[in-house]
C-alpha positions in Angstrom: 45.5 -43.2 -21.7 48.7 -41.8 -23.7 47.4 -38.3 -23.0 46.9 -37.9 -19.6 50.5 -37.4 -18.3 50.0 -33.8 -20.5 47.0 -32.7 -18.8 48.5 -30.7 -16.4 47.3 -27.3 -17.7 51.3 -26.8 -18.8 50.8 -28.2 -22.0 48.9 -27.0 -24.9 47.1 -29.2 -27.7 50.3 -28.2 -30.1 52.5 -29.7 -27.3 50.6 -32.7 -26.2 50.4 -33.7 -30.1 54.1 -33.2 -31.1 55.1 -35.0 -28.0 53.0 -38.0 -29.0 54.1 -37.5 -32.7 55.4 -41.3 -33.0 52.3 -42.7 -31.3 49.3 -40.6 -32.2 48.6 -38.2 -35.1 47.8 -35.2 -34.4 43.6 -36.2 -35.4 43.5 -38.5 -32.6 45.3 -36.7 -29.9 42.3 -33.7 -31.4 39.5 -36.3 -31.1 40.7 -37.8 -27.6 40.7 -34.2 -26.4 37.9 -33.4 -27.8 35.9 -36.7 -26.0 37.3 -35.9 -22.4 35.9 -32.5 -23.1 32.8 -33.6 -23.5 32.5 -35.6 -21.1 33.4 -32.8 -18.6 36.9 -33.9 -17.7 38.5 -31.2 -19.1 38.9 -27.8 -18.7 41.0 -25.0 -20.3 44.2 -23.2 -18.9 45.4 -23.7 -15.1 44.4 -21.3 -12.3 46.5 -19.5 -10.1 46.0 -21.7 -7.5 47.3 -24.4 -5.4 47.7 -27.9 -6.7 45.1 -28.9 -3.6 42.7 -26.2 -3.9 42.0 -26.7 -7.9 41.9 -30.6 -6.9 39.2 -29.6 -4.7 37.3 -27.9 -6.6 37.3 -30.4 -9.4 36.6 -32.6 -6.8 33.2 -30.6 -6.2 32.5 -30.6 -10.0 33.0 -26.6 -9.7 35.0 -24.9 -12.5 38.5 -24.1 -10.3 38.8 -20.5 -12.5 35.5 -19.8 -11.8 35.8 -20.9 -8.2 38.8 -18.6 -7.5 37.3 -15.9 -9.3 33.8 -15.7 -7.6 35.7 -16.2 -4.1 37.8 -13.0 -5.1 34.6 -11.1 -6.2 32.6 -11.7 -2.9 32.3 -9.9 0.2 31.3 -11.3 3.3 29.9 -8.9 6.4 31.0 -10.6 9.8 28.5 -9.0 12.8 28.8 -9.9 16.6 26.0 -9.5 19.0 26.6 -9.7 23.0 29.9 -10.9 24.1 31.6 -12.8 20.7 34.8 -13.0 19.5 34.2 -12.6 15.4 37.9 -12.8 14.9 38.2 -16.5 14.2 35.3 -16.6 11.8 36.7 -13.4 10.1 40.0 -14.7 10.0 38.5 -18.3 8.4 36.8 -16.2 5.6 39.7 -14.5 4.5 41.8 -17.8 4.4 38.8 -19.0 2.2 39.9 -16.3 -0.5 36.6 -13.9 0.7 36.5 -10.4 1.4 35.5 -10.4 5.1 34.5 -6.7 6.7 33.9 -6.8 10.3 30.7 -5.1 11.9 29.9 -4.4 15.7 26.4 -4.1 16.9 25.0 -1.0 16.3 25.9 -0.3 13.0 24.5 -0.2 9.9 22.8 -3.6 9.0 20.3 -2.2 6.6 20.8 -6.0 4.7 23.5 -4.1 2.2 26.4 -5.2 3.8 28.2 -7.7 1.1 27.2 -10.7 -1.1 26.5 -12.6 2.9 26.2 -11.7 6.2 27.7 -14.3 8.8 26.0 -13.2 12.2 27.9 -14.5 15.5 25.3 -14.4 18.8 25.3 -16.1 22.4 21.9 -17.1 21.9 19.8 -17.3 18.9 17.0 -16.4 20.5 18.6 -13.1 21.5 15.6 -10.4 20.5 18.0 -8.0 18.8 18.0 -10.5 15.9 14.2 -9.4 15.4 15.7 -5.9 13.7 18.5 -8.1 11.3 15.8 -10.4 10.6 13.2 -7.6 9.4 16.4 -5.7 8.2 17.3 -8.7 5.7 14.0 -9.6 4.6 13.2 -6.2 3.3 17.1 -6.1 1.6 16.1 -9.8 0.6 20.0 -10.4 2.1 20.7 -13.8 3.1 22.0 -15.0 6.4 24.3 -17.2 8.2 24.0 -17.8 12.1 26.7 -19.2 14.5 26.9 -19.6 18.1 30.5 -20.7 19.1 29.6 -21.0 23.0 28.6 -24.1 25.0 28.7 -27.6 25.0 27.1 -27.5 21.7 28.7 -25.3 18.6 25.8 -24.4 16.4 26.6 -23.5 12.6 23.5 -22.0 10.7 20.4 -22.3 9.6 21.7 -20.0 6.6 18.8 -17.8 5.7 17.7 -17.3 2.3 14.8 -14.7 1.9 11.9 -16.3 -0.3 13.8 -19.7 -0.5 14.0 -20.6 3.6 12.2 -19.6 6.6 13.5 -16.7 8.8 14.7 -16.0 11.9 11.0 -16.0 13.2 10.2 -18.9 11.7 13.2 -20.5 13.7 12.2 -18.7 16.9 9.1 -20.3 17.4 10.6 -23.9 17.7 13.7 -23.1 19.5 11.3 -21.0 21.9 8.4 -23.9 22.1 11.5 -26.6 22.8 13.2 -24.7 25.9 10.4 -24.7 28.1 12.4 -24.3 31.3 13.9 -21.1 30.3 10.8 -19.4 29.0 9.5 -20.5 32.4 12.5 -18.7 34.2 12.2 -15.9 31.8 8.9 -14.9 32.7 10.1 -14.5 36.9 12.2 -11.9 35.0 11.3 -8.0 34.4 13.4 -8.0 31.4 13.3 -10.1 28.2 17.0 -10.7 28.1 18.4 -14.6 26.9 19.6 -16.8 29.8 23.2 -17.6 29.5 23.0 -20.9 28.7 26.5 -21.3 27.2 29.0 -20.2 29.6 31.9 -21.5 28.4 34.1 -21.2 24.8 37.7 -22.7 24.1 39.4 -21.1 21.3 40.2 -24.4 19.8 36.2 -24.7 19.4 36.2 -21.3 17.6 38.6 -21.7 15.3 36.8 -25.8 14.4 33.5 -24.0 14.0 35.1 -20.8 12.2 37.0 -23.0 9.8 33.5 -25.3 9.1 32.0 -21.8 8.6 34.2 -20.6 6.2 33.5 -23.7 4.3 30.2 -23.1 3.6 29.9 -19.6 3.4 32.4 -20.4 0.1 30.8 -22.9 -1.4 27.1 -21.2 -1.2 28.4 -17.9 -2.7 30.7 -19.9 -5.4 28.3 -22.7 -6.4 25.5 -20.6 -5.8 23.5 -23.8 -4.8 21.9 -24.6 -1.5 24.9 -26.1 0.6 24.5 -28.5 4.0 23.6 -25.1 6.4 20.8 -23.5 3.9 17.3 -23.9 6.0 19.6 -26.4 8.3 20.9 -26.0 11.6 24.1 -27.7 12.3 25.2 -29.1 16.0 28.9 -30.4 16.9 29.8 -31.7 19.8 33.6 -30.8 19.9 34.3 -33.6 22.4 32.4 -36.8 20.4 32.4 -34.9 17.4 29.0 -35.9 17.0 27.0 -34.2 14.5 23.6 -33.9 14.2 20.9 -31.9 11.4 18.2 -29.5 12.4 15.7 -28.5 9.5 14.1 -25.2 9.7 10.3 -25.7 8.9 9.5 -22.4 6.5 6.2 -21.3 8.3 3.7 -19.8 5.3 2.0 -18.0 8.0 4.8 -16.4 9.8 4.1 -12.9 10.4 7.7 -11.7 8.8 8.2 -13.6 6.1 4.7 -15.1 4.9 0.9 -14.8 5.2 -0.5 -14.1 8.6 -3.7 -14.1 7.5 -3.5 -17.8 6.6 -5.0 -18.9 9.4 -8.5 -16.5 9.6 -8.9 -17.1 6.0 -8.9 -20.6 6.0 -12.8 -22.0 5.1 -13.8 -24.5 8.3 -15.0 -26.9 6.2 -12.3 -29.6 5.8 -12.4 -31.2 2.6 -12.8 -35.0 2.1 -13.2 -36.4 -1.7 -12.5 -39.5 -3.0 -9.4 -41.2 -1.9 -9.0 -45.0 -2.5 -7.0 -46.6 0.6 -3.8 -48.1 -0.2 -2.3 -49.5 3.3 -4.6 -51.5 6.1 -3.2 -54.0 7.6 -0.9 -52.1 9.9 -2.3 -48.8 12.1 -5.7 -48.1 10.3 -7.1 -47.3 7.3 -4.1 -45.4 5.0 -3.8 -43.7 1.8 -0.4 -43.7 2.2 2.6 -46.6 3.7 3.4 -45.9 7.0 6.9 -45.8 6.1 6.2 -43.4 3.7 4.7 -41.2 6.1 7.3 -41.6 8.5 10.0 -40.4 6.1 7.9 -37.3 4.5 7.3 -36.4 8.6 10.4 -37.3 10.1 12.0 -34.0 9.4 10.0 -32.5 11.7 11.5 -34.4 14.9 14.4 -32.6 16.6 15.2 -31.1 19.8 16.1 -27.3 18.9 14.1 -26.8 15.8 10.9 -29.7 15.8 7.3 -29.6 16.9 8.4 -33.0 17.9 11.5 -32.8 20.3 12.3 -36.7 20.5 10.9 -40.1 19.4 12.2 -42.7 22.1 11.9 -46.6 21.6 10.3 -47.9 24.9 11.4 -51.3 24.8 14.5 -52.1 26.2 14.8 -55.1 24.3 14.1 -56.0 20.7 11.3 -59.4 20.6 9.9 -59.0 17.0 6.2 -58.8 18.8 5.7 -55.4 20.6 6.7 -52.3 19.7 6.7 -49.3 21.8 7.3 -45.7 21.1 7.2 -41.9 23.0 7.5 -38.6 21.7 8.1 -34.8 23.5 6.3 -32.1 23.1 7.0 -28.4 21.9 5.0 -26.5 23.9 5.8 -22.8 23.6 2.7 -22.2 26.5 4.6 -21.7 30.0 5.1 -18.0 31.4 5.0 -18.5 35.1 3.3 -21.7 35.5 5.4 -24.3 37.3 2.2 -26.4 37.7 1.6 -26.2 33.6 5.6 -26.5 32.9 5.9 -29.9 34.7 2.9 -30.9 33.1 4.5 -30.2 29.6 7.5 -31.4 30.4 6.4 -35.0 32.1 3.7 -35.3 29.2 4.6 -37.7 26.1 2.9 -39.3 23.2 2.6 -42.5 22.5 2.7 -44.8 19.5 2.0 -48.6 19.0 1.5 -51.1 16.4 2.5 -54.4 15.2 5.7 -53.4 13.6 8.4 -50.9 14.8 7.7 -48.3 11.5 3.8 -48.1 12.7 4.8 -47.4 16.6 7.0 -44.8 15.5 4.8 -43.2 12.9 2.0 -43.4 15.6 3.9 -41.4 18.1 5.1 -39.0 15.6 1.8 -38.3 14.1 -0.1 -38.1 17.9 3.0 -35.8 19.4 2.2 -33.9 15.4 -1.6 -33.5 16.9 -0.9 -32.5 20.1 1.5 -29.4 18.5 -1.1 -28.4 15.9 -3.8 -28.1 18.5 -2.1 -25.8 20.6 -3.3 -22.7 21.4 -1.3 -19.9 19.7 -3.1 -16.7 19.2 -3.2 -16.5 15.0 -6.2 -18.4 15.4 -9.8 -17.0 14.3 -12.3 -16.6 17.1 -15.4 -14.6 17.2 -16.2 -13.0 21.2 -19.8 -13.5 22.2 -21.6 -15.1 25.2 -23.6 -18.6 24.2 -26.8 -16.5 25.0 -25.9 -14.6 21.9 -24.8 -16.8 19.6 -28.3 -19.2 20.2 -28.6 -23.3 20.9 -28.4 -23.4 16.7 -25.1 -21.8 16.4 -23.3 -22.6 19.4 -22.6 -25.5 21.5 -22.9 -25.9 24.9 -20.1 -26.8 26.3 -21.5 -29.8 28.7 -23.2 -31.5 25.4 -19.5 -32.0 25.2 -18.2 -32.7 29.1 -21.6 -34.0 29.7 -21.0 -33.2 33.5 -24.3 -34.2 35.7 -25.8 -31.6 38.2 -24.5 -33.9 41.1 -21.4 -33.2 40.0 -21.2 -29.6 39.9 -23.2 -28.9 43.1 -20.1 -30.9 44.7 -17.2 -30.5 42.5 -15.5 -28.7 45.8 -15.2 -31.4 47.7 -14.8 -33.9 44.7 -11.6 -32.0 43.4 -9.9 -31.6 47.0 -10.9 -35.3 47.2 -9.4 -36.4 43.9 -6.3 -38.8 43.2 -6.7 -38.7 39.4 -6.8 -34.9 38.0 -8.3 -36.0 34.7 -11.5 -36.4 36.5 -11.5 -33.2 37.5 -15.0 -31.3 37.7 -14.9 -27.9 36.8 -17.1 -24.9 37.3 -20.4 -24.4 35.9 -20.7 -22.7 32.2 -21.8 -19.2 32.1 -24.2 -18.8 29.2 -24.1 -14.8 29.4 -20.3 -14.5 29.9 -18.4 -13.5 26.6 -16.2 -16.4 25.7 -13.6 -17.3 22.6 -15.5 -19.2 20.2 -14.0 -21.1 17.2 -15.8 -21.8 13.9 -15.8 -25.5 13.5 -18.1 -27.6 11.3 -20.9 -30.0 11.5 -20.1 -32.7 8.5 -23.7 -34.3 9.7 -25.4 -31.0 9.0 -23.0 -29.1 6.6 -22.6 -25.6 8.3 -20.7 -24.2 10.9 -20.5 -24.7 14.3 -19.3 -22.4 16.7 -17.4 -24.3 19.8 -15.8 -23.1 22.9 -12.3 -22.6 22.3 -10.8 -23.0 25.8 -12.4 -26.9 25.1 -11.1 -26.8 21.6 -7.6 -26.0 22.1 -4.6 -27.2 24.4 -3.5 -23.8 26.4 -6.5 -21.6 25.5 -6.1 -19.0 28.5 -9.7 -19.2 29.7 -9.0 -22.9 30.4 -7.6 -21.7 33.6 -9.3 -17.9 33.5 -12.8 -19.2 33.5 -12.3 -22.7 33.7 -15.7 -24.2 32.8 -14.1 -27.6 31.2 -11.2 -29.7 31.1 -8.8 -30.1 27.6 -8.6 -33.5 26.4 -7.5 -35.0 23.2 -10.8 -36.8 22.5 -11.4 -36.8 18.7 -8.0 -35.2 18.5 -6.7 -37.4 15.1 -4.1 -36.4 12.2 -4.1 -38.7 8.3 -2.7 -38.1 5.4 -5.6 -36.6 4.6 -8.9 -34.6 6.0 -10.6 -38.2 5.2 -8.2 -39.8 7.5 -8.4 -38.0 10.1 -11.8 -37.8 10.4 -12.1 -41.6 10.3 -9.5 -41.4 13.4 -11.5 -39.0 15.4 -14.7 -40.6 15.1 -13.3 -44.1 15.7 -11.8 -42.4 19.2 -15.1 -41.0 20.0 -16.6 -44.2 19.5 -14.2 -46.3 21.6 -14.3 -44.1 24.7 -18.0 -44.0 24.3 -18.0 -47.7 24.1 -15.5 -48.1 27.3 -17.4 -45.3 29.7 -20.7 -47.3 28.9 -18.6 -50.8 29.4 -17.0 -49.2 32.3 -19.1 -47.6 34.7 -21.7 -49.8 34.0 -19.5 -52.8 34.8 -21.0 -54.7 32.1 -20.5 -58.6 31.2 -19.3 -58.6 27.9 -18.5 -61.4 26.0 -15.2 -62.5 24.7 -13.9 -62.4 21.2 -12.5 -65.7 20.1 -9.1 -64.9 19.3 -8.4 -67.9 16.4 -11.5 -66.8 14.3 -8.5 -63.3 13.6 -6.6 -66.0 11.9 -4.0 -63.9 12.1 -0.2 -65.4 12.7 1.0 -61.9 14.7 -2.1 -62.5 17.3 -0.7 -66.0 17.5 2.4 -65.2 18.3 1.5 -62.5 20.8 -0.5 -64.8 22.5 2.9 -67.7 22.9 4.7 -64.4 24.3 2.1 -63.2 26.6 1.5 -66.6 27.8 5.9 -66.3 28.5 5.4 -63.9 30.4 3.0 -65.6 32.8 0.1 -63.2 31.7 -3.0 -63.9 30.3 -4.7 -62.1 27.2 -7.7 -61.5 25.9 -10.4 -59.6 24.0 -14.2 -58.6 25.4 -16.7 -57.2 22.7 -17.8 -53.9 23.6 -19.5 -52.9 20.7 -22.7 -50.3 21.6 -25.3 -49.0 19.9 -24.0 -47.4 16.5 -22.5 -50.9 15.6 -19.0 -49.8 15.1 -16.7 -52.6 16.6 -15.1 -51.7 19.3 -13.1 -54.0 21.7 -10.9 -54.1 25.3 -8.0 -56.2 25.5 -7.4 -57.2 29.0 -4.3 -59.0 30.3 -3.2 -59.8 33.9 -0.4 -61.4 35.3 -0.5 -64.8 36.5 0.1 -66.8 39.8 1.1 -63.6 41.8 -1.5 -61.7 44.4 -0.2 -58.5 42.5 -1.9 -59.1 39.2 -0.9 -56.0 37.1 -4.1 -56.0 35.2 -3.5 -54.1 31.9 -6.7 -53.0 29.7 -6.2 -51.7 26.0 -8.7 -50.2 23.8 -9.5 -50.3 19.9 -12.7 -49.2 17.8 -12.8 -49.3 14.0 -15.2 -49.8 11.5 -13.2 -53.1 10.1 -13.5 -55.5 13.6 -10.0 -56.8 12.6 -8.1 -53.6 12.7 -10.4 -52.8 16.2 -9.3 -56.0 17.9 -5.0 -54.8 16.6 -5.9 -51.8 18.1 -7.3 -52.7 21.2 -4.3 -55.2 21.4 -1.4 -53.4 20.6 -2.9 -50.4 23.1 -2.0 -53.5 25.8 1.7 -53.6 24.4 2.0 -49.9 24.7 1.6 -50.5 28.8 4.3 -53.4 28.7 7.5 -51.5 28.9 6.3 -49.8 32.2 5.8 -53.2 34.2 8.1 -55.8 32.5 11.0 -55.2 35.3 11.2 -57.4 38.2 13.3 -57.4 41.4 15.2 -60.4 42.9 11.5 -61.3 45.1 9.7 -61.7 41.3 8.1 -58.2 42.0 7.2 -55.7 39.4 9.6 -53.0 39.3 7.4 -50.1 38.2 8.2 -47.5 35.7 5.5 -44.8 36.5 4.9 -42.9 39.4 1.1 -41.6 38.6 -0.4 -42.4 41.9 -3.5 -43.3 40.3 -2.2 -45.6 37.6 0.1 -47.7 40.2 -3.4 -48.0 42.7 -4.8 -49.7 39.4 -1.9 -51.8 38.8 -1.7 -53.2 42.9 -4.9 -53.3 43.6 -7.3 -54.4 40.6 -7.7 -58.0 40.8 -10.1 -60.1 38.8 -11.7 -61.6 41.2 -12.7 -58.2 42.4 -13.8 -57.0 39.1 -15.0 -59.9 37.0 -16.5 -57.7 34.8 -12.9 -57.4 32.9 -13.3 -60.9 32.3 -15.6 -62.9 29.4 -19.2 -63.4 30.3 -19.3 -67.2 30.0 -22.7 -66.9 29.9 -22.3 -65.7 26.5 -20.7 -67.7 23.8 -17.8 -65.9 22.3 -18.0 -63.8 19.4 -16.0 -64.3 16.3 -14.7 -61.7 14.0 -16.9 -63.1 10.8 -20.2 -62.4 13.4 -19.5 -58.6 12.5 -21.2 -57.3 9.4 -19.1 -56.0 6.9 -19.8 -51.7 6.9 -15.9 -50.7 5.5 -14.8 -49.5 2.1 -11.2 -48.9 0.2 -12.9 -45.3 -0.4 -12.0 -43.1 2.8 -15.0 -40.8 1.9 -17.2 -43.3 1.7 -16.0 -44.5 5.3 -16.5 -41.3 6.5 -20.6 -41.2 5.0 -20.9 -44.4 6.7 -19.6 -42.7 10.2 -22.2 -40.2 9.7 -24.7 -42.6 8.5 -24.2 -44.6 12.0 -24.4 -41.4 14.5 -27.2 -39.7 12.4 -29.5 -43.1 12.8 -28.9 -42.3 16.8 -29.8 -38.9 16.6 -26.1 -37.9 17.0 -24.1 -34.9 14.6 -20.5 -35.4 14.0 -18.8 -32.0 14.0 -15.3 -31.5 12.8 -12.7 -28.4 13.6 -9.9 -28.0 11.6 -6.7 -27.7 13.6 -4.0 -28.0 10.6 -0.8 -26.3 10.9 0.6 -24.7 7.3 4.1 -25.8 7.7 3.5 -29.6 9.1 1.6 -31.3 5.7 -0.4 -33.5 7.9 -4.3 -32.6 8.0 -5.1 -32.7 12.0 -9.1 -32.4 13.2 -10.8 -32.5 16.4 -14.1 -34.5 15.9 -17.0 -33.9 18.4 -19.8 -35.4 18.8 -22.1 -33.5 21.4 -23.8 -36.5 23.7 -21.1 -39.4 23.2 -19.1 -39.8 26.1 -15.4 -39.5 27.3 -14.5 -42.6 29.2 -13.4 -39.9 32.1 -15.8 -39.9 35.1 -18.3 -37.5 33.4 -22.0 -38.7 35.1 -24.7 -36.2 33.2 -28.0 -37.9 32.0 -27.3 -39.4 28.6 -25.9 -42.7 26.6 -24.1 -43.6 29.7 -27.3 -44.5 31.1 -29.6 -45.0 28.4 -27.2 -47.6 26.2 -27.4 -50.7 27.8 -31.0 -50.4 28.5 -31.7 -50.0 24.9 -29.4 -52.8 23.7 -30.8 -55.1 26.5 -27.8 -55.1 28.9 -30.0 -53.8 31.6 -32.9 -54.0 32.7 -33.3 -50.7 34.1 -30.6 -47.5 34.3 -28.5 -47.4 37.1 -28.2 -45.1 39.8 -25.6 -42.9 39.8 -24.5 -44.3 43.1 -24.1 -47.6 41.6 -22.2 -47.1 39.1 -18.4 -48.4 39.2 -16.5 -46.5 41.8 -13.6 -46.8 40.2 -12.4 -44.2 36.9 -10.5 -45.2 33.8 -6.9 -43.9 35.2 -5.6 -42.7 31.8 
C-alpha cells in the first residue's frame, strides 16, 4: 500500500524507491512493482491524455497508449443516403480521437474507404444499400448502420464480412416484419422506402452520434466484437428504453453464403439414436425446455426475428395455466389485403403446465410456421401428376381427402360458409404442370414427391390453381429430426382421432382423472371447479392404438355454457391426457371476463368460434360428455408402447400406421439459420379434423373397432365442424 501514492506515471522506479528509502529497500519497492505488474495493474509511462480518458480505458482493461494510438491511426468513412444530416456523427467521431472523412452518395464506396464505414440512411431497407452491401463484401470492409429519424433511433447492426450476416441477411427480417408497408409498397410503381420516420430533433442526433462514436472506438481499438457487432440497437429518446436486435447470419443468403444450401440438401431427415432427457413437461425432449427457450429466444424480436413477439395471455398470474401467443414474420403480402389481415390477425400459440413450456411452445410453433413459408430458394421439380405416376407422386386428395359430394357443390358450400377453414376447393388437375417438392416416405424409405402449394404456407398456386387448402397438420419443430417427427405424427393422429370422434358423434368413455395421480391435474381440477366449470377427459383412442384424448369443460349454472374442447395424442397416455388438458387452458384467457350481469365478456370476434361458444350446450350434444354406459378408463388400462430412445419412438409410429396399411411421409422444412429441425409429416388417408367427407377412416373406423354398426351416411354425420 506504501507504493501506490507514486503510481501516477510521474514517478520512476529510481524515484518511488528513494522516496520510500526509510520504509522499504529498494528490493521490495522492485518486488512490489514487479507483483502489480504481473497481475496487470501496471503499466509503463503515462499517455498524453486526459486524467478521465486513461481512467477509462483502464477501466475497459485496454492499454491507454495503445488506445490513443490505434484511435489516432484509424480512419473512419461517414456516408449519407437520402435526406441525413452526417454532421453530428462526423463531428462525434472526431471528438472520439478518429479520422472521420465525409462521403455523399454517389461516390466512390468501392469498400476502401478507411479502417470503418459508418453509413447514415432514412430507412434501412432503402435498396441503394444493395450496391454498399455487395461493395463491402467483395472489399471484405465492415459496416456500421444508423438511422437518426423517428420515434425510434436505431444504432447498428455493425457488419463484419465472414464474422456477421449482411445487409441481406438483415433485409429479409426487417422486410418479413413490416407487412403493412410491403402491402402499401406493392400499390406503388416504384420500389422506393415509405417515410416512416418523419421527424428528427437535433438533440436525438447528437445522443445517437455520441453512442455511435462510442462504439465505432472501441471496435477499431479493442479490435473485439463490441455491443452493435451482428446487433441492432433501439432507443427510445423519450423513456430511454433500450432494447437488442440480433442479426441471424443466414448460411444461404445469396450475398454473403451458400444459395445452393437449400437444393442440395438430401430429403431424408436424419433420425439416430437419441436418449430423451426431459418428459414430464410438453412431450418427449432431448433437451430442457428452458434450455431450448434460451438457445431460441434470440430469435424473437420485432425488426429483426422470424418471431415478432411472445405475449403472456393471462392477465393474471394463478400458478395453474399458462398461456402464450406469438407473431408471425411473414414476408408474403404484395397486394393482398385479404392475405395481409390474415397474417397480421394470425398468432401462435403455446401451452403447458408451467410458464417456460407455454412460452417455448409458442416460440417453437410461431419457429414452424416461419420455416414453412414459401420463399422461392426452395427445390421443386415442374411436372403434371400424370407424369410423375401414382408411385412417385401423391395425389393431393389422399391428403384433403375431399368426397365427390363435395366438389360437385363446393359453389354453393363456399358462398354458404361461416368458417373458411372448411373451405372446399377446386378439383385437382392431374395433367396440369404443378410445383412438386421432394419429401420422403420414412415407412418406405425413398422419396416422395408432394404438391407444394399443400406443402408450403404462401406457395403461389395456393391461390393460382387452388386445388387445396394450407394447413399446419403434421407441421412439428424438436430439437431434433426425431422430435419432430414424433410431434407430427402425434398431430396427425389426434386430428384423425377427433374427425372420427367428431363427425361421427361418438360416445366415448371417460378417463378417470385420479388414476393420472398427478398433483397439477389435482389442482387444475380445485381451480376449474372455482371457476364454476366442469372438466373432463373422454378416450378417443382409434384404431392404431396411440392414446389420444379430448378434454371438455363447460361452464356451470348459466344457459350460456361456453363449452371449451382441448385435444392431446401421444404415445405415453399421460403426456396425451396434459396435452389434451392444457389445450383447454390455452382457450381460458379468451372467456374468463365477465360483465356486471355475470356474462362472458368475449375476447374473439371469429364468428364461428363465438356460435360455438353461445350456442353448444350439452344437452344438445351429449356426445361431448362420458358414455356412462361405459366404465371409465384409467391411465394404467393403456399398454405401455414408449421408449427414452426418440428413434425407437419413431419405429414404433411407423410400426402402428404400417400395421393399418398407412405410410408416414416426412418433408423437411428446416431453415439454415434457426437450429431447430422443422418437418411436415403426412400421412395420405388419415384425416384433418376440418370438414373433409371423402370415403375413408372417417367412415370405416368405428365400424372396425365396433362403435358402429354400420357407416354412416354422409348426411348423418354431425352438422356441426371443429371451428379451429
Amino acid at each position: 500500500m506504501k507504493v501506490l501514492p507514486y503510481l501516477d506515471g510521474e514517478h520512476t522506479v529510481g524515484d518511488i524507491a528513494q522516496a520510500l528509502s526509510g520504509e522499504m529497500s529498494v528490493g521490495e519497492v522492485a518486488a512490489t512493482l514487479r507483483r502489480l505488474t504481473a497481475m496487470g495493474h501496471l503499466v509503463d509511462g503515462r499517455p498524453d491524455m486526459p486524467e478521465r480518458e486513461i481512467a477509462f480505458w483502464d477501466s475497459m482493461n485496454v492499454d491507454p497508449t495503445a488506445a490513443g494510438r490505434g484511435c489516432a491511426e484509424s480512419e473512419v468513412t461517414v456516408l449519407g443516403l437520402g435526406n441525413v444530416d452526417t454532421t453530428p456523427i462526423a463531428d462525434a467521431l472526431e471528438r472520439s480521437g478518429l479520422s472521420a472523412t465525409v462521403q455523399t452518395a454517389g461516390e466512390d464506396t468501392s469498400g476502401s474507404g478507411g479502417d470503418l464505414s459508418v453509413v447514415v440512411v432514412e430507412d434501412y431497407l432503402d435498396p441503394k444499400l444493395s450496391l454498399l452491401n455487395e461493395a463491402f463484401l467483395a472489399g471484405r470492409h465492415p459496416w456500421l448502420l444508423v438511422k437518426p429519424g423517428g420515434s425510434l433511433l436505431w444504432a447498428g447492426p455493425l457488419l463484419r464480412p465472414g464474422h456477421t450476416g449482411c445487409w441481406e441477411c438483415l433485409v429479409q427480417r426487417l422486410a418479413g416484419n413490416r407487412q403493412v408497408e410491403r402491402y402499401l409498397l406493392g400499390q406503388r410503381s416504384d420500389s422506393r422506402p415509405l417515410e416512416t420516420s418523419r421527424f428528427s430533433l437535433p438533440r436525438n442526433e447528437h445522443t445517437l452520434a455520441n453512442l455511435v462514436a462510442g462504439q465505432v472506438t472501441l471496435s477499431l481499438v479493442e479490435k473485439d466484437p463490441t455491443e452493435l457487432e451482428g446487433r441492432l440497437l433501439t432507443l427510445d429518446p423519450v423513456s430511454l428504453e433500450t432494447e437488442a436486435h440480433v442479426l441471424i447470419r443466414q448460411p444461404q443468403c445469396a450475398a454473403c453464403g451458400d444459395p445452393e444450401l437449400m437444393t442440395k440438401r438430401d430429403p431424408r431427415p436424419e433420425i439416430g439414436t437419441e436418449h430423451v432427457r426431459s418428459k414430464n413437461d410438453g412431450g418427449y425432449r432431448i433437451e430442457s425446455p428452458s434450455e431450448t427457450y434460451q438457445r431460441l429466444r434470440k430469435h424473437i424480436s420485432p425488426l429483426t426475428g422470424a418471431v415478432s413477439h411472445l405475449k403472456n395471455l393471462c392477465a393474471e398470474e394463478n400458478g395453474i395455466t399458462y398461456s402464450y401467443s406469438s407473431g408471425h414474420n411473414f414476408a408474403m403480402v404484395k397486394d393482398s389485403m385479404t392475405q395481409l389481415k390474415r397474417n397480421l390477425r394470425g398468432q401462435s400459440g403455446g401451452k403447458g403446465r408451467t410458464d417456460v413450456q407455454a412460452r417455448v411452445s409458442a416460440l417453437c410453433e410461431a419457429i414452424e410456421r416461419y420455416s414453412g413459408l414459401w420463399r422461392g430458394d426452395e427445390p421443386v421439380t415442374r411436372a403434371a401428376y400424370d407424369d410423375l405416376g401414382s408411385d412417385a407422386a401423391l395425389h393431393v386428395n389422399e391428403l384433403i381427402t375431399m368426397s365427390d359430394d363435395q366438389y360437385a357443390n363446393r359453389v354453393t358450400w363456399n358462398r354458404d360458409l361461416d368458417c373458411p377453414l372448411h373451405t372446399v376447393p377446386e378439383p385437382f388437375e392431374t395433367t396440369r404442370v404443378y410445383d412438386w417438392s421432394t419429401a420422403w416416405s420414412l415407412s418406405r424409405e425413398r422419396p416422395r414427391m408432394v404438391p407444394a402449394a399443400y406443402s408450403w404456407f404462401g406457395h403461389p398456386e395456393s391461390q393460382s390453381a387452388f386445388f387445396c387448402l394450407i394447413d399446419s397438420n403434421g407441421n412439428a419443430s424438436g430439437n431434433s429430426y426425431g422430435e419432430a417427427v414424433l410431434q407430427g405424427f402425434s398431430e396427425i393422429v389426434e386430428r384423425d382421432s377427433v374427425a372420427i370422434w367428431w363427425y361421427n358423434r361418438l360416445r366415448r368413455p371417460g378417463l378417470d382423472l385420479d388414476s393420472l395421480h398427478d398433483p397439477y391435474v389435482d389442482m387444475l381440477r380445485e381451480f376449474y371447479d372455482g371457476m364454476d366449470r366442469s372438466l373432463w377427459l373422454l378416450d378417443i383412442t382409434a384404431d392404431l392404438g396411440i392414446p389420444a384424448f379430448t378434454a371438455v369443460s363447460h361452464r356451470r349454472n348459466h344457459p350460456v355454457q361456453d363449452v371449451v374442447i382441448g385435444f392431446g395424442a401421444h404415445l405415453d397416455p399421460q403426456m396425451a391426457a396434459m396435452r389434451a388438458l392444457t389445450e383447454v387452458n390455452q382457450f381460458l384467457p379468451t372467456l374468463e371476463r365477465r360483465d356486471s350481469e355475470g356474462n362472458t365478456i368475449y375476447f374473439s370476434d371469429d364468428p364461428a368460434t363465438l356460435k360455438w361458444w353461445k350456442e353448444t350446450t350439452l344437452e344438445q350434444d351429449p356426445w361431448l360428455c362420458p358414455d356412462e354406459r361405459q366404465p371409465a378408463r384409467r391411465i394404467g388400462d393403456f399398454p405401455e408402447i414408449v421408449s427414452d430412445d426418440m428413434s425407437e419412438n419413431v419405429r414404433t409410429c411407423l410400426r402402428r400406421a404400417a400395421d393399418n396399411d398407412l405410410e408416414v411421409i416426412a418433408l423437411d422444412q428446416s431453415r439454415p439459420e434457426m437450429e431447430l429441425p422443422v418437418v411436415k409429416v403426412m400421412v395420405p388417408g388419415m384425416r384433418h379434423f376440418w370438414r373433409r367427407l371423402g370415403p375413408g377412416r372417417l367412415f370405416d373406423v368405428p365400424v372396425r373397432m365396433g362403435w358402429l354398426d354400420k357407416p354412416l351416411e354422409p348426411e348423418s354425420l354431425n352438422p356441426k365442424s371443429v371451428f379451429f
